[in-house]
Structures are given as C-alpha cells and as structure tokens.
N, C-alpha and C positions, 0 to 999 in steps of 0.2 A: 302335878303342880300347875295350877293358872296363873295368870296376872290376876291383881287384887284391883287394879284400875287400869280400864283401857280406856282410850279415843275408839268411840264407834266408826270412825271415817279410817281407822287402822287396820278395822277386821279384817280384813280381805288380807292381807301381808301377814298379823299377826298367824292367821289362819295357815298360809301354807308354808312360813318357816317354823310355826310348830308340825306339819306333814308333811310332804313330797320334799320339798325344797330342803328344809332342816335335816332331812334324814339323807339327804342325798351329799348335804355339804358334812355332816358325818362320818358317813360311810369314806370321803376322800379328806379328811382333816389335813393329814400328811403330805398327801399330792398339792392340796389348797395351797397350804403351807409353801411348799416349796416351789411352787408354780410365781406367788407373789410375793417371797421373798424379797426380792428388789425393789418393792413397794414399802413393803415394810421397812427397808433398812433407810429407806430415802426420808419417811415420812421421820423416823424416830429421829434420825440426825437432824431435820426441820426443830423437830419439839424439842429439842437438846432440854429435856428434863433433868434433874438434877437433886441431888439428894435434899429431901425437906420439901417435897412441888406436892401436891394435893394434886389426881388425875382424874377426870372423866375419859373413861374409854365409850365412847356411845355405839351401840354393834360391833361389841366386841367379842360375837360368836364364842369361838370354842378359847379363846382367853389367850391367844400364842401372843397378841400386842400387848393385853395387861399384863402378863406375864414378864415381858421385855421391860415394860416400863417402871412395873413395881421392882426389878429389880435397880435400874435407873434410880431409884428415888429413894433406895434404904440407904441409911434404916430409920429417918426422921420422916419419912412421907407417906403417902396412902395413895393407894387406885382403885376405883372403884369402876367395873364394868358393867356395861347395864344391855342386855338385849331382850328380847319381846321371844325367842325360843328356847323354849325348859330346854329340850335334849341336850340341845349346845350346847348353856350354861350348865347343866348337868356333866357335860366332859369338861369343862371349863375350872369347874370346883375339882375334879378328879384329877386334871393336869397341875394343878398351882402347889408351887412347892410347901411345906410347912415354913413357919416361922414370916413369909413376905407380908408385907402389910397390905391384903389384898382382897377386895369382897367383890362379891357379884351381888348382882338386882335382877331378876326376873321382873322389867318393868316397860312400862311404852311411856320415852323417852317426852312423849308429848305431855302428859297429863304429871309422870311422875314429883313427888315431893321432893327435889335435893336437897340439903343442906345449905339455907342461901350465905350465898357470898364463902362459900367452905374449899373451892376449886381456884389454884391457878393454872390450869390445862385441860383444854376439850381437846380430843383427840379421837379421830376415827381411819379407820380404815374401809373404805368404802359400806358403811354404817351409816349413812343418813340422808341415803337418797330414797325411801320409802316412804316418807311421812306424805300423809295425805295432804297438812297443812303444811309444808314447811317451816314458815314465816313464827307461826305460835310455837311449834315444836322448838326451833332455835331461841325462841325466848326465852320459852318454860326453862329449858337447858343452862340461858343464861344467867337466873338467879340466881341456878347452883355456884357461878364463878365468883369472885373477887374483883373487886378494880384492876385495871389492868391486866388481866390472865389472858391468855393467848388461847388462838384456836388454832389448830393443825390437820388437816382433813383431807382424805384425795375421795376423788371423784373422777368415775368414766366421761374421756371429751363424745361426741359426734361418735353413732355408729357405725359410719362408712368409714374414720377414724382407727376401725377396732375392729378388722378382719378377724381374730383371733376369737373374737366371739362371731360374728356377722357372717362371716363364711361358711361354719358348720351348719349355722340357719336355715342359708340359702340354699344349701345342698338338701335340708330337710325336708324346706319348701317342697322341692320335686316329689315328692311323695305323700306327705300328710298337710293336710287343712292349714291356713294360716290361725295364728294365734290372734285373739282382736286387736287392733287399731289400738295402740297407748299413742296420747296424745303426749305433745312435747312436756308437758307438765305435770303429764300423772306420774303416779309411783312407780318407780321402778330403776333398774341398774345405768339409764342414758336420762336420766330427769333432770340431772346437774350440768349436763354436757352444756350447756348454753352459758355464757358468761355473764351478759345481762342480768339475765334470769340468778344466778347464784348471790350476783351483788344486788339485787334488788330486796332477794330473802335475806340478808344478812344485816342492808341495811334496816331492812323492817321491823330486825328483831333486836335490834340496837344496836350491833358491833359496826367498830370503827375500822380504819386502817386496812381496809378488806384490799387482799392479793392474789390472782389466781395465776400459778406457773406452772405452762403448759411441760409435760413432758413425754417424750418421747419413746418407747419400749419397744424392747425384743423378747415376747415371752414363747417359754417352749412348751410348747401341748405336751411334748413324750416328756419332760426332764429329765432325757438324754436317756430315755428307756425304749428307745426304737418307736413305731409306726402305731403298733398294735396299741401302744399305750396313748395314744394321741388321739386316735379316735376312740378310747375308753374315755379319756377326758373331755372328747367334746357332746360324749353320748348321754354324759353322766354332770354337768354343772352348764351355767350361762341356760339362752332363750331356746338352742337346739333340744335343751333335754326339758323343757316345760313343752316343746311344740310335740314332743314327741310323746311325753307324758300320757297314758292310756289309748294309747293310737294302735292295731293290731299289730302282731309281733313279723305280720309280713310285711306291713310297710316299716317298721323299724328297722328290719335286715335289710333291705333297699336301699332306707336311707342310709342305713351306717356304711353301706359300700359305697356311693355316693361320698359321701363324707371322707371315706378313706381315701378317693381319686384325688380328689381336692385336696386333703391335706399330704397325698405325696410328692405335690408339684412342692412342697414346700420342704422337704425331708434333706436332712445334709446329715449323712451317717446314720447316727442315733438321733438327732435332734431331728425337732420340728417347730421353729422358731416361724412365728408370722408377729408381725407387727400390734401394735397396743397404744392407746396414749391416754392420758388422763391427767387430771387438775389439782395440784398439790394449791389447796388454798388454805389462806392464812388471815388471822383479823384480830381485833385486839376489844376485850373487852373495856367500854369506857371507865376510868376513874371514878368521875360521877355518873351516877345508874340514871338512865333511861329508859326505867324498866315501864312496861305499856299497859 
C-alpha cells in the first residue's frame, strides 16, 4: 500500500517511516507505548474530548491515541487517524476494536483532502514535527476543522532539554560517524523545540489563541525492566539508533556498552529514569476562516 498523494518535500520522512524507522517503532509498539504513556494521558486530558467531537489524530502511528479518543467520543463522534506509514497504520486497523467510530488515512497530512470544516479536534501526539513545510501542512490540516475546534499537540522542547534521548547519542557518537547537520528547522523529532518558531507556524496557518506549556518528565528507558532493557530502548528508537543504523556490528557492540555505562549512572533498582521535556501546545481554530 502507497499514498495516493504525497508532498515531494516529505519524501525523505515518508521514505524512512515506511523502512527502518516504521519497522523499528513496530517492532517496540508496546514499550512505545508504555515509555510515553504519561504523555499520552496529559495530552488527552488537555483535549478533554467528549462524546459527539469529530477527531483529527495527525501521526497517529500504530492508533493507541485514536483508539483512546474514539473511545472518548462514542458513540456520536468519529476519529480519524492519518499517518504517511502503511506498516503502522496496518497494526493500527488490526488493534481498533470493532464497532468504534474509527478510520485511518494512509495519507501526508500536507497535501491530504479532509472533510472541510468536518473536525472539532487536531490532536497529535508528537506527529507533526516532520513536515517539511510546516506552515502549509498546518493549513492544509486546518480546513479539515470547524470554527472554533481546538488543537492539542505535544512536541519535544531543546535537546540538551532531553537526556533521555541526547545521551545514548552521545555515547554513540564515540564510535560511529555523526549523523548530518539538521538545522533548527528541518524535519525532524527537535523541529518544534523553539517557541517562536511554533507560534510563528501556527500563526501562518491561521490558528488563533496559540499556547505552548512547558512540561517537565521523568521517563524510564527500562519501564522498570532492569538495565539490559534500557539500553535495548536506546539501541532500538530516538537519533541513537538512526546514528547507528548500518554502521558495522563491531562498532554497535561498543557503542551499546558505552551506552550501557551512561545509562547505569542513571539506574535506581529496576528503573532508569533520565529526564524529558516537551510542549503541550494548544490553539483555537478561528470562527471565521482565514483560510490562505
């Protein structure tokens, strides 16, 4: 299964969450899952959805938030999940209960058709920090809303901010090549970190009311499953396991012990909690449309 219309300035993302990336977030659904659980629970109480809400889930991977939300919304309301990787959305359809009012889009969120004006809730879960354009992406997005519907979105702050990812890197660093130069505004998981920068894109794509609240985390690489699982998680998701990505399997076992020194300074029993922060932002779609 392809997309039927993509943004050519997307290839490059659509490209490796349908390969390495998509199969790798996959392959740990469950760990995902339970790693940013307290993301999840923050962002849905944000959205306080409600039965009869029309949803945009925008990268909504393997479907655990539409899932959450279409239950939120029965049995008068609808969610519709949209992300740019088959596989995902392939567990995504295979996870969703029968009977929920709940559809996926194998679609790029940028060029996509929505239903205009058919949404009162955009909602992501760090889903919308890849777009090459963001400014038109969030537009295109916004047609799908209504007057007034709400956006709901977290985003990674600063990644000196975000040991949790930024650590196993560095330790990877000591062994295999750096990965290129992302500029502060290309695609990718720190695109959003900048505040300016978020309200700049949101104001450009019409929404009003725009909020970004900083938060603060303690997430656990093991989820309380000892050491060995800690450094499986850092070996296996975030920029550690892109840098590491086809790199010979002798400097892999290097870094990964590297990695494991570092993340034992951090180990309390079973856990291995290191710090996180990220931008629970919010904005309102205007009454009357702006649309550009």
């Amino acid at each position: 299964m392809t997309l039927a219309v993509a943004d050519a300035h997307n290839a490059a993302e659509i490209a490796y969450w349908n390969g390495p990336g998509g199969q790798r977030w996959l392959d740990r659904q469950q760990q995902q899952d339970g790693l940013l659980a307290g993301v999840a629970e923050l962002l849905l109480e944000r959205a306080a959805a409600t039965a009869g809400d029309h949803v945009l889930d925008i990268g909504c991977g393997g479907g655990t938030t539409s899932i959450a939300l279409a239950r939120a919304v029965a049995p008068r309301g609808h969610v519709l999940g949209v992300d740019v990787s088959a596989p995902l959305l392939e567990r995504a359809r295979r996870r969703a209960p029968k009977g929920l009012a709940l559809d996926f889009a194998l679609a790029d969120a940028t060029v996509f058709p929505f239903e205009p004006g058919g949404a009162d809730l955009l909602f992501s879960r760090f889903g919308v920090m890849f777009f090459a354009d963001p400014a038109r992406s969030f537009a295109n997005i916004r047609r799908g809303l209504r007057g007034g519907a709400r956006v709901v979105v977290a985003c990674w702050r600063e990644p000196r901010e975000n040991p949790w990812l930024l650590l196993p890197l560095q330790e990877a660093y000591r062994h295999v090549p750096r990965l290129p130069e992302v500029g502060p505004e290309d695609p990718g998981p720190f695109s959003f970190a900048s505040e300016p920068r978020v309200r700049r894109i949101l104001t450009d794509a019409g929404f009003t009311a725009i909020k970004l609240e900083p938060i603060s985390l303690s997430l656990d690489l093991a989820e309380g499953r000892g050491l060995d699982a800690a450094v499986d998680a850092a070996l296996s998701v975030g920029p550690a396991s892109r840098a590491l990505d086809g790199q010979p399997p002798a400097s892999r076992a290097a870094a990964a012990v590297s990695i494991r020194v570092a993340l034992a300074r951090y180990q309390v029993g079973n856990r291995v909690p290191l710090p996180g922060a990220i931008w629970i932002v919010t904005a309102t779609n205007p009454a009357v449309s702006r649309a550009r």
